[in-house]
Every structure is written in structure tokens, then in C-alpha cells.
ZAMARGU-4260 file (C-alpha; in steps of 0.2 Angstrom, whole numbers, plus 5000, padded with zeros to 4 digits):
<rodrens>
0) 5059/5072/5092 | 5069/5057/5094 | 5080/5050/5108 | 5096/5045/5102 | 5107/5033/5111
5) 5121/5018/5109 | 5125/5004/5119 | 5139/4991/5115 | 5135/4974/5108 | 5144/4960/5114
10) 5138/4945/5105 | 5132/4949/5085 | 5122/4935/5084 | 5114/4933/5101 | 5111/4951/5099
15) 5103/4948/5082 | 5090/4935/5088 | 5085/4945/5104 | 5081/4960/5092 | 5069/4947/5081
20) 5061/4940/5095 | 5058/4957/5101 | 5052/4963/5085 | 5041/4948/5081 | 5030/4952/5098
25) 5026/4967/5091 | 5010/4969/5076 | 5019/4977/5066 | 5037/4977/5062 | 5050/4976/5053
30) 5068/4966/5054 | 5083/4968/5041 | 5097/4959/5041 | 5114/4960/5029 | 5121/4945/5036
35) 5142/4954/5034 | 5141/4947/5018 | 5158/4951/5013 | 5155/4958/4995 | 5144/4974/4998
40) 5150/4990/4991 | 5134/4999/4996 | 5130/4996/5015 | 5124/5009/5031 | 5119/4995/5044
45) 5122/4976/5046 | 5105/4976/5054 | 5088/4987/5057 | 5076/4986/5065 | 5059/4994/5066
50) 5041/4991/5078 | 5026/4998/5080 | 5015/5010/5071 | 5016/5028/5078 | 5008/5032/5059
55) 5004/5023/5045 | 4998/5022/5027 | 4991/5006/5017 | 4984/5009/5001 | 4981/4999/4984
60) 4984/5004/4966 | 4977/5022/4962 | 4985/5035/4969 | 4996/5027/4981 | 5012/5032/4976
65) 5004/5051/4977 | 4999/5048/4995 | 5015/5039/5000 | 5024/5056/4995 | 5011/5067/5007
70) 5016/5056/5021 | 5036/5057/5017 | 5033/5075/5018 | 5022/5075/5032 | 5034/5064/5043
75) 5051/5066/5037 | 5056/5056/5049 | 5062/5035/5047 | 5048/5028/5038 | 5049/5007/5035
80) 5037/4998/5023 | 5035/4991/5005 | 5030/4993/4987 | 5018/4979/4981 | 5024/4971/4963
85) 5005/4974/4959 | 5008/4994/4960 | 5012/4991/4942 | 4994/4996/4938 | 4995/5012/4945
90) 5013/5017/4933 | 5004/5009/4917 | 4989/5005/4912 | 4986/4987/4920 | 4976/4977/4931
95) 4979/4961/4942 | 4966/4949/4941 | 4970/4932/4949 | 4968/4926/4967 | 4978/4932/4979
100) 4977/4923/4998 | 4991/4931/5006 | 4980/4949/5005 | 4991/4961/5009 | 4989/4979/5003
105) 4998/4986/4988 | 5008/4998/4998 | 5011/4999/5016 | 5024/5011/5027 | 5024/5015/5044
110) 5033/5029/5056 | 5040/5017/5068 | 5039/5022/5086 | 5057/5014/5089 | 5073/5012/5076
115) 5087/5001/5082 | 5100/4999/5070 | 5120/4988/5071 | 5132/5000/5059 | 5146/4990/5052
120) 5148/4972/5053 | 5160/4969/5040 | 5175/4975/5046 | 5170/4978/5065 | 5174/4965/5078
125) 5156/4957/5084 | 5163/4964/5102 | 5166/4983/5095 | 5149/4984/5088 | 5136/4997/5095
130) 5117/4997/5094 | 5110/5012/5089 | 5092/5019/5096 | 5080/5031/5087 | 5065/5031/5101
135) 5049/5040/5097 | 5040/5031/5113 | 5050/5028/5129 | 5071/5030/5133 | 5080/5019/5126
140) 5089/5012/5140 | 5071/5005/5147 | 5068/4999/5128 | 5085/4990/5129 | 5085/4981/5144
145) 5069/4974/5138 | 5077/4969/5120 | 5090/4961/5131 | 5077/4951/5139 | 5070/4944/5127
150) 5069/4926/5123 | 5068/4918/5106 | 5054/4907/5100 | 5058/4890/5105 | 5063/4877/5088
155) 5047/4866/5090 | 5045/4853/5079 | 5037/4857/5063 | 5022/4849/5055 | 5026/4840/5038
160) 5020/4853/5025 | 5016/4847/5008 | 5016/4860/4994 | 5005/4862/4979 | 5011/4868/4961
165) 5002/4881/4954 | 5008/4873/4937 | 5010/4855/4935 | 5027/4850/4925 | 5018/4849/4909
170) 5008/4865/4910 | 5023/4876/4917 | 5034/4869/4902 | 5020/4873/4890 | 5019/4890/4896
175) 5036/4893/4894 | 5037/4888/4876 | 5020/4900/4873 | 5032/4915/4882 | 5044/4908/4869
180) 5031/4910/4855 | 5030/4928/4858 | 5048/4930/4860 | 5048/4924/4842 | 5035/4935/4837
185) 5042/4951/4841 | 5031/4954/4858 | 5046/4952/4870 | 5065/4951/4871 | 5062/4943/4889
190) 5049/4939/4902 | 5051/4933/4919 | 5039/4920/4924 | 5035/4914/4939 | 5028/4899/4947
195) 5018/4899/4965 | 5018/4885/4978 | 5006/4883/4992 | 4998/4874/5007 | 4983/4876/5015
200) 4980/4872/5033 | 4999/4875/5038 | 5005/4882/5057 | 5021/4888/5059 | 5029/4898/5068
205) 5037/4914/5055 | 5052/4920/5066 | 5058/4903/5067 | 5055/4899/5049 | 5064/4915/5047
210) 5080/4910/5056 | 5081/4895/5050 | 5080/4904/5031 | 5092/4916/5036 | 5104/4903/5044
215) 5102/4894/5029 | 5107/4908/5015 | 5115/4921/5024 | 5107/4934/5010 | 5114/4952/5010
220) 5095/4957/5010 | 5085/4946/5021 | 5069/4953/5029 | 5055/4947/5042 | 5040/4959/5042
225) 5026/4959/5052 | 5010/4968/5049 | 4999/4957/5062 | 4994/4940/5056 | 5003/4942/5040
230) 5020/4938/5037 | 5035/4938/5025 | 5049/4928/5028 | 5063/4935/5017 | 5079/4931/5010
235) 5085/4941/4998 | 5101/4942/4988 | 5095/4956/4977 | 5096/4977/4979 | 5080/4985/4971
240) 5085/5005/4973 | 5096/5012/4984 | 5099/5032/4988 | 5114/5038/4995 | 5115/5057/4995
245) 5112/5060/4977 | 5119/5044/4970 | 5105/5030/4963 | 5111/5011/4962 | 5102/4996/4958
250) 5110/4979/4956 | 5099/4967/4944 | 5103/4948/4944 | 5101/4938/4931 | 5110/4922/4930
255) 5109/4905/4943 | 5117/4891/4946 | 5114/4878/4962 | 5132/4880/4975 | 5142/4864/4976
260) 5149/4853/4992 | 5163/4850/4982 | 5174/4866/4979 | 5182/4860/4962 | 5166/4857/4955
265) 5158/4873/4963 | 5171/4884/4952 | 5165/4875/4937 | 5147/4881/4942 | 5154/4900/4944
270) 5163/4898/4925 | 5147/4891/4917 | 5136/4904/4923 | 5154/4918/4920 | 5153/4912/4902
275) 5134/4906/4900 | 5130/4918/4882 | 5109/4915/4888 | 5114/4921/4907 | 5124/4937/4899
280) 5110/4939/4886 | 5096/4938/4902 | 5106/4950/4911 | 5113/4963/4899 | 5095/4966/4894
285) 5089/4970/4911 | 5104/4981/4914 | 5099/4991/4897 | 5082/4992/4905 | 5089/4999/4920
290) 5098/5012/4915 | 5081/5018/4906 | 5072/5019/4922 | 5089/5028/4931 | 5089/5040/4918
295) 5070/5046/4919 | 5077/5054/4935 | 5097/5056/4934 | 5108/5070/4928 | 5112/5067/4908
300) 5127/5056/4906 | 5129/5051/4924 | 5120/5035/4924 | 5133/5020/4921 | 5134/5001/4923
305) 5150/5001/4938 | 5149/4981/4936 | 5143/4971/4922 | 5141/4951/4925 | 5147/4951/4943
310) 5146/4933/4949 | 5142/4933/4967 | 5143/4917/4978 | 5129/4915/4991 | 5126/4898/5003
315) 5116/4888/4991 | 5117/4897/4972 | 5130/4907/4964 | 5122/4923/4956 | 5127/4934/4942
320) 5124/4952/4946 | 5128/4971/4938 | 5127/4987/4948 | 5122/5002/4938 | 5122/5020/4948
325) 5116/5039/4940 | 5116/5054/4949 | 5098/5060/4955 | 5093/5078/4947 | 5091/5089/4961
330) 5073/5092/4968 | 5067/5074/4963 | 5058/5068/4976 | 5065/5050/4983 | 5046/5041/4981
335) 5047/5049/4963 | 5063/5040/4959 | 5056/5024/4966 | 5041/5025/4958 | 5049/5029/4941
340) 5058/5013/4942 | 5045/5003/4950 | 5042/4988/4946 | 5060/4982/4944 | 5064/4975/4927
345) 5075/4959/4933 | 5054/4954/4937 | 5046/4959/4924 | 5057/4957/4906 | 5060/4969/4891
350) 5049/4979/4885 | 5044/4981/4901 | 5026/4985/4900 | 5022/4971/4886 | 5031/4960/4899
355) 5019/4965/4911 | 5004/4960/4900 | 5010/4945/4898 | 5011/4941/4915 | 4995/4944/4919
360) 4991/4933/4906 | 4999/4919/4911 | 5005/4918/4929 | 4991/4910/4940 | 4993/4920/4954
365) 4993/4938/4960 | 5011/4942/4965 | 5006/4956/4979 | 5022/4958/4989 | 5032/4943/4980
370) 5043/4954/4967 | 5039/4971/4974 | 5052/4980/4986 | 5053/4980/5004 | 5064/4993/5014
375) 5067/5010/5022 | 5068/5028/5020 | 5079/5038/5034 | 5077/5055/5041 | 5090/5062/5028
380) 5082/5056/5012 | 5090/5043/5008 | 5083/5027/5006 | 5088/5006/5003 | 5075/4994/4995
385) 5078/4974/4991 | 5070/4963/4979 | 5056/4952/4987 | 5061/4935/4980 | 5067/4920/4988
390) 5053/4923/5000 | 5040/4915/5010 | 5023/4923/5014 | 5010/4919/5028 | 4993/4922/5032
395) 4989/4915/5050 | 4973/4920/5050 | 4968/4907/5035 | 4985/4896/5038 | 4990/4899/5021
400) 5009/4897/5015 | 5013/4904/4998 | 5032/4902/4991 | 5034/4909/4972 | 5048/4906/4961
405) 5053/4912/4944 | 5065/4915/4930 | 5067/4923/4915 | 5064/4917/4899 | 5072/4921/4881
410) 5071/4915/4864 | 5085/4899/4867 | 5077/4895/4885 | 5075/4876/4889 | 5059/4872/4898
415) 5066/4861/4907 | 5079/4868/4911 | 5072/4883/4917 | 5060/4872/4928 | 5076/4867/4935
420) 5081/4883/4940 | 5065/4887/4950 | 5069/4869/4959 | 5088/4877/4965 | 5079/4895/4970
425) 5064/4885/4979 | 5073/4873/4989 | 5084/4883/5003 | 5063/4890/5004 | 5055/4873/5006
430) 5071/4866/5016 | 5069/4882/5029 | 5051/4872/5035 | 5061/4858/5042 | 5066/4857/5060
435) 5084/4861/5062
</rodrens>
């Protein structure tokens, strides 16, 4: 049984870094963070946090999705954790077969001994918000005072790190016009491909790379995990899944375009990308996929796109996103309607399984967590999942850094171009490392 209890928070933002540093001294953790971005018409808490592992469950491809429901059942209780993009192999017949450094497992959730969480935040006054505590291990006045306490990491300075390419220019823009290839042949309508860049030998510390991502871009879905000496430092704009009593929504993005100083000029960013027929074309296809994967699981004729084309404005890139909701059939299990839509098609491409081949074909590194899904279930049921892109994971044991990037390609891409766009997502990424 867990103690409840509420406290009122007087600074947001102070509040919000003594809740990281105190979830980064534990092994494993998890911080989320919505950032009050103003536009978000499906939201519980502006922030949650989640430590320690009173029980947990890794597992890879096979039957994880099977054991993640045993556990659910087992615990019902707040369970925190992800879905690894390379689950894909246990929903279709696939395999993964590149390097992988970061070496997470495929699926990972934990019963966290303590739940803090900050309801509201878009239109409560930073001095009217309350913390919320969910303690399976000590009172939460005890666990309070010490989250009060707690000091963040100091901003050292930074060792210069120098990032590889997976793909050099020539090789990435050639791979692009092979996906083109089989876009012309029938294989594919679209395919998102993505792009990793590394360094070796890196120290850093992740919850001050964190901040200084999350300063940065202000994402409505940013996440720091912890699962000991690996890290994700996460900074999201994108929903996966989210359930709300019986109501299913996902909102796909499809469309980029880099944010301007200059406010005239930024507008005529927003209306290329509002008008762009390839950025429609990307999205409206994933949205069509969507709605497949809500349906597998939704009430005949309830599922429906509630916002097609949506452009949304974030610190450094303006986005175009749809929202598409269904009504869950009664008695499906909430792991069964992730795993039904699981792996998200804004990551993958239409058809969605041939997509998939392709990948594995072409991308020179194992996605892991990169593109999966990382989130929460409550008590009740219900359940919020984001996109893991715009994302930097670390190793500390091996001092590895990975950032990947990617983006869709169709029959009238660019090369170029869509080179380009994995430039705009990677640098607020690459510029995080710097000392601010």
C-alpha cells in the first residue's frame, strides 16, 4: 500500500532540478518532464518522477511483451520503463543484426519504490503547484525534506567531443537514393531512415547534459533515465500512445523545418512546412498507418484523426503534427494495445513491415532504445508513452555517446536535403554538450 501525500511548491523550476538531482543519485530512475508547453491537449502531470526498483523486469525480443503483461497484472500498481524499437522482432518476423554499444535491454519497467509527480503547470501559478507523493519505501515527509536538500550537479566544463558519422555525406546521400529506388519499385511508400553519430572515450556528466538539453528545447516530452551506468538523455516533442480511460491517442510528426531568430522570417518557415505537398504527403501516410494500428484494438468507427497537419512551434524547429484518437474495446489489455501499435510508424514508414526490412538493411546501427517508447503505466490503467528521438544515450561503463538522427524518405526526397534535416534535429543534440 502506498502513502499518499502533498506538499506545496514554491519555486517550479528549482523544484524541478532538486527532483533530478535526486533522481540521478539513484541506479535507477526515471525523470519526465512536459516543460508547460502551452499547446498540449492531452496532459496529467507537468512532471514525474520515478526511483528505485522495488521490482523489475528486463527482457529482449521473444516473449517480452507476454511477460511485461504478467508483471502489469502482478503489480498493478505505477510501473515506469520502456519499449525498445528492436521489439519489432518479436510483433513480426525480424531480426537486428548490427552493433549495438549502448547495450540496453529490449524492454525494461520497474515498480518504483517512490512516485513524485507536479499536476498542472500550464495554467497553475509556479507558487500554487503541489508535489504529489506515491511512497512504497519510507514517509514521504522524510523523502521530501531530502529532495529539498538536494543539490544539483555542478556545470563543470565540458571536454570538447568530437563525433563520428556512421555514414559519410556521400554514402548517406547514396542510401537515400537506394530507399528512393525501392520507393520507385513498388517496396515502399515511405521509409524512415536514420543516421547514428558517436564518440568513444567521452566523460560527461548525463543530468547536466540533460538540463542543458532540456533548457535548450523545452520538449513536451523530455525524459532522463537511469538504469545504472547507462543513460538516455531525452528531449522529445513527440506522443507515441497515450490512454486515458478508454480513449487511445497518438500524435505522429512528420514535417521539419529549423526555428528562426528573426520572427518574419520564422513564419515563412511555419507556411513552407503548412503548405510543403512532400511534408503533407510524409505525414498523411503515417497518420493512414496509425489509424490501422488504433483500429486493431478500438471500437469500430471510433477511431478518427482530431487534427490533421498541426504545425507546432518548439525552441529550435517548427514541427508538423496530427492527433488521431479511437475508443479502446473493453477488456483489451493496455500492454496489448501498445504492443499492437508498437513500433510507431512515424519510425518506420509504410508498409510498415517491408519498412522494417529495409532498415535492417540499410541503417548501420541497432537502434535499441533510439525510436522505441519510453513512459509510464498508473495504478488505474492508463498509460503515457513518448517517441525516443532527439535523444542522446550514454554508456559510462565504455564512455560511449551515441546520438541518431533521421527522417523520412519518399519518392520526390532530396538527398541533400533530407541530410539537411537531420543537421537541424542533431544540432540542439550536439549543442547540449557545450558548457552553458
Amino acid at each position: 500500500m502506498r502513502q499518499y501525500a502533498r506538499f506545496p511548491v514554491k519555486d517550479l523550476a528549482i523544484c524541478k532540478r532538486q527532483l533530478l538531482a535526486w533522481a540521478d543519485a539513484h541506479p535507477v530512475a526515471v525523470y519526465l518532464d512536459s516543460n508547460t508547453y502551452p499547446n498540449q491537449t492531452h496532459h496529467t502531470w507537468e512532471c514525474l518522477v520515478a526511483v528505485g526498483g522495488a521490482a523489475v523486469l528486463q527482457a529482449n525480443s521473444g516473449q517480452a511483451f507476454a511477460d511485461l503483461k504478467r508483471f502489469y497484472d502482478e503489480k498493478q500498481d505505477w510501473l515506469f520503463g520502456f519499449f525498445g524499437y528492436d521489439l519489432k522482432n518479436e510483433v513480426e518476423k525480424l531480426r537486428s543484426d548490427s552493433p549495438d554499444a549502448i547495450g540496453l535491454p529490449d524492454l525494461f519497467f520497474f515498480q518504483p519504490e517512490t512516485v513524485v509527480g507536479i499536476r498542472g503547470g500550464h495554467s497553475e501559478a509556479p507558487g500554487l503547484a503541489e508535489v504529489e507523493f506515491f511512497s512504497l519505501a519510507g514517509k514521504p515527509d522524510s523523502i521530501w525534506q531530502v529532495i529539498q536538500n538536494a543539490h544539483p550537479v555542478a556545470n563543470p566544463e565540458t571536454p570538447a567531443v568530437s563525433f563520428e558519422p556512421r555514414f559519410s555525406l556521400p554514402e548517406y546521400l547514396a542510401t537515400v537514393e537506394a530507399v528512393r529506388q525501392h520507393i520507385i519499385a513498388g517496396d515502399v511508400y515511405e521509409m524512415n531512415l536514420c543516421q547514428e553519430f558517436f564518440a568513444e572515450g567521452t566523460r560527461i556528466e548525463p543530468a547536466v547534459v540533460f538540463e542543458r538539453l532540456n533548457k535548450r528545447t523545452r520538449a513536451p516530452f523530455a525524459a532522463y533515465f537511469r538504469l545504472n551506468h547507462r543513460y538516455l538523455m531525452c528531449a522529445s516533442p513527440e506522443r507515441f500512445l497515450r490512454k486515458e480511460g478508454q480513449q487511445l491517442v497518438s500524435q505522429p510528426i512528420k514535417g521539419t523545418r529549423r526555428r528562426h531568430a528573426d520572427p518574419a522570417e520564422d513564419e515563412r518557415a511555419r507556411e513552407d512546412l503548412r503548405s510543403s505537398e512532400k511534408d503533407r504527403a510524409e505525414n498523411v501516410m503515417i497518420v493512414d498507418l496509425v489509424r490501422n494500428d488504433l483500429a486493431r484494438n478500438c471500437l469500430p468507427g471510433s477511431v478518427r484523426v482530431d487534427e490533421l497537419f498541426g504545425i507546432y512551434s518548439f525552441q529550435t524547429v517548427n514541427q508538423m503534427i496530427s492527433t488521431v484518437s479511437g475508443t479502446l474495446q473493453p477488456g483489451t489489455h493496455p500492454v496489448e494495445a501498445i504492443r499492437d501499435a508498437f513500433p510507431m510508424g512515424s519510425m518506420t514508414g509504410a508498409p510498415k513491415v517491408m519498412a522494417m526490412h529495409l532498415i535492417e538493411q540499410y541503417e548501420q546501427t541497432r537502434r535499441g532504445l533510439y525510436s522505441g517508447a519510453l513512459g509510464y503505466f498508473a495504478p488505474d490503467g492508463d498509460f503515457d508513452f513518448n517517441v525516443v528521438i532527439r535523444s542522446l544515450l550514454y554508456n559510462a561503463e565504455s564512455s560511449y555517446l551515441s546520438c541518431q538522427v533521421g527522417g523520412a524518405i519518399v519518392y520526390d526526397s532530396v538527398p541533400e536535403q533530407e541530410y539537411e534535416e537531420c543537421m537541424v534535429k542533431v544540432g540542439a543534440l550536439l549543442g547540449s554538450l557545450d558548457t552553458a
